[in-house]
C-alpha positions in Angstrom: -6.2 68.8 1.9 -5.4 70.9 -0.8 -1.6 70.5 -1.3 -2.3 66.8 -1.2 -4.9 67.0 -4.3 -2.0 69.8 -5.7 0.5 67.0 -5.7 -1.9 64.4 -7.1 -3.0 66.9 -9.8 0.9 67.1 -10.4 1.3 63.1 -10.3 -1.5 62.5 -12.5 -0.4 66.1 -15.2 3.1 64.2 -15.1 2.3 60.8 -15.9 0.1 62.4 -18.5 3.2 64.1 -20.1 5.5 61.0 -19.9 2.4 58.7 -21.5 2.1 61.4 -24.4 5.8 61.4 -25.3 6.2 57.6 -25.0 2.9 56.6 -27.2 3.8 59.6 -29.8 6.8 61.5 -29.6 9.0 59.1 -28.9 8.1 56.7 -32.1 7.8 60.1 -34.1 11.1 60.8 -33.2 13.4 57.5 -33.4 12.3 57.0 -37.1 12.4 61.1 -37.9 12.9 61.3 -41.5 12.5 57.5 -42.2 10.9 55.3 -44.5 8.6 52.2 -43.8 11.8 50.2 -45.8 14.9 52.4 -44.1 13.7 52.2 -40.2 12.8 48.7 -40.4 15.7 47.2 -43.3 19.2 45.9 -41.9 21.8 48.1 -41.7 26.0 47.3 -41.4 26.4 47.1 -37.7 23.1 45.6 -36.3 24.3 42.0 -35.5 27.3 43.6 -33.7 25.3 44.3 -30.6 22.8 42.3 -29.6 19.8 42.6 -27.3 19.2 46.2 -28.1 16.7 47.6 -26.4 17.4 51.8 -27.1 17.2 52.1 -31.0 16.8 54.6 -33.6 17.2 55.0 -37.5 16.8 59.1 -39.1 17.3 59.8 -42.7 18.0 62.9 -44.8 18.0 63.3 -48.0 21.3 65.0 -49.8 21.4 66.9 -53.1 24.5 65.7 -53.7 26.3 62.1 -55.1 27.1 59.6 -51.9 31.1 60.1 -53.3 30.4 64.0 -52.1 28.7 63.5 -48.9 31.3 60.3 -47.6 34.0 63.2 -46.5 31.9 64.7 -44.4 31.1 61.6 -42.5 34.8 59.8 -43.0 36.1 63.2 -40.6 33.3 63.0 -38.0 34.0 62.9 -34.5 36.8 65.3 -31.7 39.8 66.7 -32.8 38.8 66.0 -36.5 35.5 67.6 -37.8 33.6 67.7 -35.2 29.4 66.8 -35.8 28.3 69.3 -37.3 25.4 69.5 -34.9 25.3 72.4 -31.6 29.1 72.9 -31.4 28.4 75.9 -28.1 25.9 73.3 -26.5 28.6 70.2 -26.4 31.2 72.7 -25.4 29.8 73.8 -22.8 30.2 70.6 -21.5 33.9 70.8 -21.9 33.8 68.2 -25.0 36.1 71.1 -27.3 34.6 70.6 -30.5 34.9 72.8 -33.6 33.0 71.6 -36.6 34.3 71.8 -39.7 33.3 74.0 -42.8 35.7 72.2 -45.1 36.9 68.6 -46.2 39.8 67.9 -44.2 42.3 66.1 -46.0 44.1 64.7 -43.3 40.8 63.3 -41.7 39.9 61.4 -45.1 41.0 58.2 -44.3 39.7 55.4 -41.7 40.4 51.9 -40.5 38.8 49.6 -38.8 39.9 49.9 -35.1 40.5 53.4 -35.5 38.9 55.8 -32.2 36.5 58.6 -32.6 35.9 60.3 -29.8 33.0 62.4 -28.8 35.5 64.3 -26.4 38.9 65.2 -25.5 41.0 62.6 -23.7 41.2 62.6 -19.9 37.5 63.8 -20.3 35.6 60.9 -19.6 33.2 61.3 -22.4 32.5 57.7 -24.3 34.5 57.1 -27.8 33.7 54.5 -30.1 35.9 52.6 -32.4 35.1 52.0 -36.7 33.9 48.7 -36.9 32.9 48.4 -40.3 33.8 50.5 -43.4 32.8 50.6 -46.9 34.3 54.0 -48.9 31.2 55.8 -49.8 28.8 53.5 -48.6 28.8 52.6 -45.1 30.6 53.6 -41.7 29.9 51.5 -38.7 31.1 53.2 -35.1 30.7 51.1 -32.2 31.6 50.4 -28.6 34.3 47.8 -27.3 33.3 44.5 -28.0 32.0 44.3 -31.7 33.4 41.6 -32.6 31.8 39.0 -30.6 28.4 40.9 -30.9 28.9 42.1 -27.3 29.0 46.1 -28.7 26.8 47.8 -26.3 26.6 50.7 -28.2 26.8 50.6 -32.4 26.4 54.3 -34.6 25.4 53.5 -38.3 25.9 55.9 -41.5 25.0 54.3 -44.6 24.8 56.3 -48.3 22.1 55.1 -50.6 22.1 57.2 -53.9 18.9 57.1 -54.9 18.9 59.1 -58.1 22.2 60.5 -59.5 23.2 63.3 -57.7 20.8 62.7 -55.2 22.1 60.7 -51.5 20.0 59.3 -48.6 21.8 59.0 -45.3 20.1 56.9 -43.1 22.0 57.0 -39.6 21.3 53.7 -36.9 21.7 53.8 -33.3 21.6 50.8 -31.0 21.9 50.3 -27.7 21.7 48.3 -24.6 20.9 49.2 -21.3 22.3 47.2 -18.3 19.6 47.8 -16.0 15.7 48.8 -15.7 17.1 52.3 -14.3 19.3 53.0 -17.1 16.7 51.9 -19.6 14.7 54.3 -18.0 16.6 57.2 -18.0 17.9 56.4 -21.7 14.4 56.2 -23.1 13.6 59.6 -21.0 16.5 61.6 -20.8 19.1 60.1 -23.8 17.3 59.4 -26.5 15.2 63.1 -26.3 18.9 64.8 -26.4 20.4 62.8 -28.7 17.3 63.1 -31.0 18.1 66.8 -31.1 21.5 66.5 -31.6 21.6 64.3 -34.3 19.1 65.9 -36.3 21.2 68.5 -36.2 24.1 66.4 -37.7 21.9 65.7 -40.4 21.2 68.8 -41.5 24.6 70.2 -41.1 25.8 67.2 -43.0 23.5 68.3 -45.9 24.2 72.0 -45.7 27.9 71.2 -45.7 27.8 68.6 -48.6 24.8 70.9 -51.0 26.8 74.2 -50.6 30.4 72.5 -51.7 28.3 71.0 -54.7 27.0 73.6 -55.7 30.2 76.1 -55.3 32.3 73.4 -57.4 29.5 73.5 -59.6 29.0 77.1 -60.1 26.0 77.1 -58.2 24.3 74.4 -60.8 23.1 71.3 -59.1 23.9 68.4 -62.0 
């Protein structure tokens, strides 16, 4: 009698824990950073994959003019400059990223149907293709099929200067899951990890971009 209550009081303790995160950590964290007008505007990239039912939108903002924070983004991705997020967690994994502490010239350019990958070939880790570009405005990453609006998978970075010398990047993921099961585990599992990861990206965007601003400008913000 009292392992069966034990593994109710577990049921019930567990139910309790996956109820807390999806009622308040989970909306806390897809819109981390946000504004009411940046998690809920239209972004480049939204109509190219339809049905989405795993989303996010997380904003940072960037001491820094959109023109010095685009490089960083134009060389994301493996075997350019990496994602500036936990380079020893995703190698661990065998995905062989180094993350950049520099603008790397030959990594400054991209065109739609170009690949980024999140991982070495032969790996099997997902890459996505550019969909969309607009120098120092907007990159669009997305999955096969983008241009039918069949994408099940579309990565957004968009570049809003607010002030001058002062950048918003306000990064979009969308998704579609094939089945209840993979909904499931994307809602439970996905979304928590790639919540921390790209958080990360943020910040080492911004680190990145403010500390090459401020050594071109002898340490003066302008």
């Amino acid at each position: 009698m009292g392992t069966r209550r034990l593994i109710r009081a577990l049921g019930l303790a567990g139910i309790g824990v996956v109820g807390t995160y999806l009622l308040a950590v989970r909306p806390w964290h897809r819109r981390w950073g946000t504004t009411d007008d940046e998690a809920t505007g239209w972004l480049p990239g939204d109509d190219f994959a339809g049905d989405a039912d795993v989303s996010s939108t997380r904003a940072i903002t960037i001491m820094a003019p959109a023109r010095a924070v685009w490089p960083w983004l134009v060389q994301l991705g493996q075997g350019r400059g990496g994602f500036y997020s936990y380079e020893r967690l995703e190698n661990l994994f065998g995905l062989q990223i180094h993350n950049a502490d520099r603008i790397l010239p030959q990594h400054q350019r991209l065109d739609v149907g170009d690949e980024i990958r999140l991982g070495p070939p032969g790996s099997g880790a997902p890459s996505f293709r550019v969909a969309f570009v607009d120098t120092e405005r907007c990159l669009v990453l997305s999955a096969p099929g983008w241009e039918t609006g069949e994408s099940r998978a579309t990565w957004s970075f968009a570049l809003h200067e607010v002030v001058p010398g002062a950048t918003r990047l306000v990064v979009r993921f969308r998704g579609r899951s094939e089945t209840l099961r993979e909904r499931a585990v994307n809602r439970l599992v996905v979304e928590p990890v790639q919540f921390t990861m790209e958080r990360k990206m943020l910040k080492g965007i911004r680190s990145r971009a403010e500390r090459a601003r401020a050594s071109a400008t002898g340490g003066r913000h302008r």
